[in-house]
C-alpha positions as CSV (number, residue, x, y, z in Angstrom):
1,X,106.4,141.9,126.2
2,X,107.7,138.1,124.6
3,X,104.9,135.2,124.2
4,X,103.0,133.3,126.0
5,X,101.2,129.9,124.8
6,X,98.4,129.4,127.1
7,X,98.2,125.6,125.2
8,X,94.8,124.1,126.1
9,X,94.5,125.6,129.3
10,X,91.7,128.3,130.9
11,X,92.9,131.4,132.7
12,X,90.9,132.4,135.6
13,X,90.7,135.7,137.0
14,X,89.3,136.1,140.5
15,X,89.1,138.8,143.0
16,X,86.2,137.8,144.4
17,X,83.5,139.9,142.5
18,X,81.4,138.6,138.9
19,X,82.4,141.0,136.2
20,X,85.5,142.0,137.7
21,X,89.4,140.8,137.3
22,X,90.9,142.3,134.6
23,X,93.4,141.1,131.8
24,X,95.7,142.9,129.6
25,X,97.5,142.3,126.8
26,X,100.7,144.5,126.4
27,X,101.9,146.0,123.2
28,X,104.5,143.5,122.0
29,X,103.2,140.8,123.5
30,X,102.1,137.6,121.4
31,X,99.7,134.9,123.2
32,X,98.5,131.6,121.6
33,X,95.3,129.2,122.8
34,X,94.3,126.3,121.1
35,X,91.2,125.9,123.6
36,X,87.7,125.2,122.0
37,X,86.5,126.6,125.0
38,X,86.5,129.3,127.7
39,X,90.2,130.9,127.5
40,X,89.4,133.6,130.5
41,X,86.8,133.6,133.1
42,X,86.6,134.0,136.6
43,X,87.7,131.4,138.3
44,X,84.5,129.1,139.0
45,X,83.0,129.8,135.8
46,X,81.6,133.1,136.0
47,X,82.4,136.2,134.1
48,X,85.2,138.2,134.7
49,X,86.1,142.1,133.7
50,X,87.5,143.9,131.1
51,X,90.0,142.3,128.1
52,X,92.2,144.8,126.8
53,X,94.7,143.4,123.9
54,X,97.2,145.9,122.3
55,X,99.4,143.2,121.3
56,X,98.7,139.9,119.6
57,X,96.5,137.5,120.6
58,X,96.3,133.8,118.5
59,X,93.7,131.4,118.1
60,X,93.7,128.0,117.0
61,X,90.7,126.5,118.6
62,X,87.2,125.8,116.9
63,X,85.3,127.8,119.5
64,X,87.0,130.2,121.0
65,X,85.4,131.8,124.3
66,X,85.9,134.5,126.4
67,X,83.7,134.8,130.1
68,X,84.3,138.4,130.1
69,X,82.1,141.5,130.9
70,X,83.6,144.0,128.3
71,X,87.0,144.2,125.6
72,X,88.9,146.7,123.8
73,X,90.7,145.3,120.9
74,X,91.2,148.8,119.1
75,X,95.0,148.5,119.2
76,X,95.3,144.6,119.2
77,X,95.9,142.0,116.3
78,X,93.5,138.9,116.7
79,X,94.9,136.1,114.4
80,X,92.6,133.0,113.9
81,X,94.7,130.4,112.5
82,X,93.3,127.3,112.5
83,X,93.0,124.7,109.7
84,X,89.3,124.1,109.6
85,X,86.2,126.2,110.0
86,X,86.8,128.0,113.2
87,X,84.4,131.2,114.9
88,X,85.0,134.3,115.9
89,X,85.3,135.1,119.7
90,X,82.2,133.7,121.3
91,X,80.6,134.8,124.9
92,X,81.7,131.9,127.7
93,X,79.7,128.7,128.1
94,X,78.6,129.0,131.7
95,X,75.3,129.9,133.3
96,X,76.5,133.7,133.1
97,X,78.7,133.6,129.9
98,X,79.4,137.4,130.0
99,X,79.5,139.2,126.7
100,X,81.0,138.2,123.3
101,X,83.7,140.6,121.7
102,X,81.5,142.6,119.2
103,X,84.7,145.8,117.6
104,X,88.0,144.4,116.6
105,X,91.1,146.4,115.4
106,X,92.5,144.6,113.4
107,X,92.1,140.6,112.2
108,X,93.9,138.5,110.5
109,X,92.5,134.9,108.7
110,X,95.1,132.1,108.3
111,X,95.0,128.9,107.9
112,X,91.8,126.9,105.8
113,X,88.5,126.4,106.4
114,X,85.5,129.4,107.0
115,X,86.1,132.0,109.9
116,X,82.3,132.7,111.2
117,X,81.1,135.5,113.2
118,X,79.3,135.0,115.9
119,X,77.6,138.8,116.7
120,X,77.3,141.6,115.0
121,X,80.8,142.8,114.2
122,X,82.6,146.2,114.0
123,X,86.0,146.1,112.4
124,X,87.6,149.4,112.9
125,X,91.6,148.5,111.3
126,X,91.9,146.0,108.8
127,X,90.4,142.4,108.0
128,X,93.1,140.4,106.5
129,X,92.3,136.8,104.3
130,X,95.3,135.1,103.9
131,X,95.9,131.3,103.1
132,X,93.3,129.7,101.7
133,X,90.6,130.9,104.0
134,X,87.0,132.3,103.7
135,X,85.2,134.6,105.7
136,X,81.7,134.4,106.4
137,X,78.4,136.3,108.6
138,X,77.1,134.3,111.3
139,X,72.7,134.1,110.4
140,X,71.4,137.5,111.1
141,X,74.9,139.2,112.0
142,X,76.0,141.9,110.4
143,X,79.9,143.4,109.6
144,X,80.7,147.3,110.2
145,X,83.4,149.1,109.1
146,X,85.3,151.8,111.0
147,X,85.8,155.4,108.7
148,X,89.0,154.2,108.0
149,X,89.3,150.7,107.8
150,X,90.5,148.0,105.5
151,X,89.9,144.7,103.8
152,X,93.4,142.6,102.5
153,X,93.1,139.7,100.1
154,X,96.5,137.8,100.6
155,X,95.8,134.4,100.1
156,X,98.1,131.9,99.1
157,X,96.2,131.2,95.9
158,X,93.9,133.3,93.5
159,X,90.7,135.0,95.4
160,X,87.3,135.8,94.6
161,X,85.4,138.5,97.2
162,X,81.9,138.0,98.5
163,X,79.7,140.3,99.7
164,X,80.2,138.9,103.5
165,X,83.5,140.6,103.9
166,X,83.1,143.7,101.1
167,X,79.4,144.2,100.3
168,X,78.6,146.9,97.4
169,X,78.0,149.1,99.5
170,X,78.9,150.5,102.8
171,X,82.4,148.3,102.9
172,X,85.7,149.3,103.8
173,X,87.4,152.5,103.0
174,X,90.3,150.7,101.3
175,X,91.2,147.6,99.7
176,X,94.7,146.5,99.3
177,X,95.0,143.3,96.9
178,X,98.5,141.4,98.2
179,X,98.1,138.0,96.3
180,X,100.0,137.0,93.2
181,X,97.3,135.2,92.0
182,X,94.7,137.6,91.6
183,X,91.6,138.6,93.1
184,X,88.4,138.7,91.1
185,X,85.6,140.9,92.2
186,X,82.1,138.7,92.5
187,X,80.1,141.8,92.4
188,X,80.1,145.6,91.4
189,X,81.6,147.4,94.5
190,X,81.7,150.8,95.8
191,X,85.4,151.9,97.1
192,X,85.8,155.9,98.4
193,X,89.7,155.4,100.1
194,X,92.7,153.9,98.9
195,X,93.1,150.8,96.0
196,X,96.3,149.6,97.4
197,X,97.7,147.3,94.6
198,X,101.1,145.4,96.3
199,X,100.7,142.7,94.2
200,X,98.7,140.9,91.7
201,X,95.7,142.0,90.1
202,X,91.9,143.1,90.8
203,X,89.9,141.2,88.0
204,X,86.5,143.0,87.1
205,X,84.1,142.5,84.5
206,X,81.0,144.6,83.3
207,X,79.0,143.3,86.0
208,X,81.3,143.4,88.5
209,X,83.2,146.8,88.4
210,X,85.1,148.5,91.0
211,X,83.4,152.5,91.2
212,X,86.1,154.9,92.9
213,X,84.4,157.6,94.9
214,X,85.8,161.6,94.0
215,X,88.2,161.0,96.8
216,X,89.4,157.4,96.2
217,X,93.1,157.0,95.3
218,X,95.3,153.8,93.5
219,X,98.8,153.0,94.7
220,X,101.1,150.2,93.5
């Protein structure tokens, strides 16, 4: 556990083999990068293992990289912070870049700017928009949503969705609306879990109404 702020710098993990030399991040543990760049790799450039983060990991980088073989985010928070457009975890920029981070638990946007996938994307906790940031599908790519996963609107002023983060249908299980200001729906969505309302309003109009499923519930 504590925090770790790796700065601008590039860990590398070497025992020799490609696709080996693990790295895990403990539950309670917070690390920051502000590398545009590869953050782990083997040392020499080449790919290293597995990722596994079950704490927090922060990013403030445009480009973040990891050289890895394989992750497992499914108990981690990734937090991508910085104040300009900014991407998702990319794959490393050697001549074997490994394999891009593809299923997150859960992320959080801060800062400004567009957060931009970079691979098909799974998100099986909850996808957070906070500040005044956007989120938005890399060309092609594609966002999943675990059975029971979430989408937060808490920006620090009023919000309008898209259908990059909650499409109209086959989005997130549940919606919780944390922003003072409002959130106005762009489109008429489909919603079958929980409408947490913490605070603020969900705006809808005619053509853009919020249908509950027959097991959808309202809190707040």
């Amino acid at each position: 556990s504590g925090n770790l702020n790796l700065s601008d710098f590039t860990v590398g993990l070497d025992n020799g083999t490609d696709y080996s030399g693990d790295v895990t991040i403990g539950s309670g543990t917070t690390i920051k990068s502000q590398h545009s760049g590869n953050i782990f790799q083997r040392t020499g450039n080449k790919p290293g293992g597995k990722v596994t983060i079950n704490g927090t990991m922060i990013f403030s980088g445009q480009n973040p990289r990891f050289q890895m073989d394989s992750y497992d985010f499914s108990n981690g928070t990734i937090i991508f912070d910085k104040s300009g457009s900014q991407s998702l975890i990319d794959k490393g920029n050697g001549t074997s870049p490994g394999n891009a981070p593809s299923i997150y638990g859960n992320i959080l946007l801060l800062g400004n700017g567009t957060k931009t996938t970079i691979t098909n994307t799974t998100i099986n906790g909850k996808l957070s928009i906070q500040g005044s940031t956007s989120f938005a599908l890399g060309t092609s790519f594609t966002l999943t949503y675990g059975d029971t996963a979430s989408i937060e609107y808490a920006g620090t002023q009023a919000q309008t969705t898209t259908n990059n983060e909650f499409p109209a249908s086959n989005g997130p299980k549940n919606c919780i609306i944390n922003n003072l200001s409002g959130v106005t729906l762009n489109s008429a969505k489909i919603l079958n879990g929980n409408l947490n309302l913490e605070s603020g309003n969900l705006i809808t109009a005619d053509t853009s109404a919020l249908t509950l499923g027959t097991s959808a519930t309202i809190t707040g």
